[in-house]
C-alpha positions, 0 to 999 in steps of 0.5 A: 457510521464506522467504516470497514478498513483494511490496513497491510503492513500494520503491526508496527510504523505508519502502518500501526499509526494509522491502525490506532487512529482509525481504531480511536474513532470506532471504524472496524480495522481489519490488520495485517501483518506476516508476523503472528505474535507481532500482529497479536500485540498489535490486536491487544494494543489496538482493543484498549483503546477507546472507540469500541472499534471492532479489530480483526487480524489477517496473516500473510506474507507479500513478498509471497504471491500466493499468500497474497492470493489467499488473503484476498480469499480469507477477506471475501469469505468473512465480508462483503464489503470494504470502505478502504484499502490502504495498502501500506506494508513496504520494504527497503532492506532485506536478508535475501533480495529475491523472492521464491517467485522469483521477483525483487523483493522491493517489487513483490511487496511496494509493487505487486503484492498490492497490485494483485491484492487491490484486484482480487478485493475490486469486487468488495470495493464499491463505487465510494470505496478508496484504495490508497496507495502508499507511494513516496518522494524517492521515484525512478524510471522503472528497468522492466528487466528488473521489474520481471525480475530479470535483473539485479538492482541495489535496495535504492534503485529497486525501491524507487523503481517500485514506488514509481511502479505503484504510482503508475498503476494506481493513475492506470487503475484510478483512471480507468474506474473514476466512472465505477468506482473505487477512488483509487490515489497514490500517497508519499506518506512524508519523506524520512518518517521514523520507521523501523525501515527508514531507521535500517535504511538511512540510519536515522529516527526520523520523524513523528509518524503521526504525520504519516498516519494522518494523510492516510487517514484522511485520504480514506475517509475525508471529503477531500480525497473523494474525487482524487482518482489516480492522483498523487498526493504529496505530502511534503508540501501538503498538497496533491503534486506531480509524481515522476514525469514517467507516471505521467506519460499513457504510453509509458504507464501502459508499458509498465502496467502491461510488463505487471501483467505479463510477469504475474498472469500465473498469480 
């Protein structure tokens, strides 16, 4: 039976892959990307493809809070449910390193963008329901100056910290709903996949995204991800693994979780 499933940053790179797999076996694939004319190639690509799967495309810029916000109504308005959630869209470099609200770049969109968004979509989100999470081998302690946007950091640093980030709130999160529901886990997709950030980050192709695609795709719908509540999967050695001691620690996810909240209680 076709699933309902929406994929962020999916106009191009893992997020794209993932799209055309699910899309091949006939789920209904709601796309999201911030460019228009690429998400409309994205659609056409999508609808020649085998599986008769049913495209629909959502417009929205995460580095902008209040966008975020609109998604999450634009969706609840048109369905009333999801299968998955796979919050993928990310970024490394950027023109200008500071949002309009004030936050690192690397945080709104790694961090908080799909923070807010799993929130606002809980309600579509049934007990069997999966939010995966896209997380990534390059962690680091999380500054929370930095994370409310107090402090300056280089693309590095602020990229890890934000994937930390994430990967301390899907364990918070994952936890608290392993009773109700959805399955909630963060993923390291594999390390130096041949995106179109990790080729303007590192300067390298990098490897086939395929790989990447496919743990996505099977941590939203395999039976091995069923009960993987606020677990990290690590896809670098294939299987689920430990993350940053800090995502491990209650006391030190509870601080960044509660940092999270305070910095966006006006989103």
């Amino acid at each position: 039976m076709p699933k309902v499933i929406l994929v962020t940053g999916a106009t191009d790179g893992i997020g794209f892959e993932t799209a055309k797999m699910l899309a091949s076996q006939g789920h209904h694939v709601l796309l999201h990307g911030r460019n228009p004319a690429k998400l409309n190639n994205a659609e056409e690509q999508l609808n020649q493809l085998p599986g008769n799967a049913k495209i629909e495309t959502y417009k929205a810029d995460l580095s902008k809070l209040s966008e975020v916000s609109l998604l999450a109504k634009e969706i609840t308005a048109e369905h009333s449910h999801l299968d998955a959630l796979i919050n993928n869209a990310g970024i490394y470099n950027a023109p200008v390193a500071t949002t309009d609200d004030g936050f690192d770049i690397r945080y709104a969109v790694n961090t908080f963008a799909p923070y807010l968004l799993t929130k606002a979509l809980l309600p579509l989100l049934k007990q069997n329901a999966r939010v995966i999470n896209l997380s990534s081998a390059a962690q680091a302690t999380v500054d929370l100056a930095a994370l409310a946007g107090e402090k300056s950091l280089s693309a590095g640093d602020a990229y890890a910290q934000s994937k930390l980030a994430i990967t301390m709130w899907s364990r918070s999160m994952g936890l608290a709903l392993k009773e109700s529901g959805p399955m909630i886990a963060s993923v390291n997709p594999k390390s130096l996949l041949g995106s179109k950030m990790v080729k303007s980050a590192f300067g390298i192709a990098g490897s086939d995204l395929s790989v990447g695609a496919d743990i996505l795709v099977r941590a939203a719908l395999s039976d091995e991800f069923a009960s993987a509540h606020g677990l990290y999967f690590d896809n670098d050695i294939g299987q689920f693994g430990k993350p940053h001691p800090d995502a491990l620690n209650d006391q030190t996810v509870q601080a960044v979780v509660e940092a999270m909240d305070s910095a966006l209680a006006k989103f």
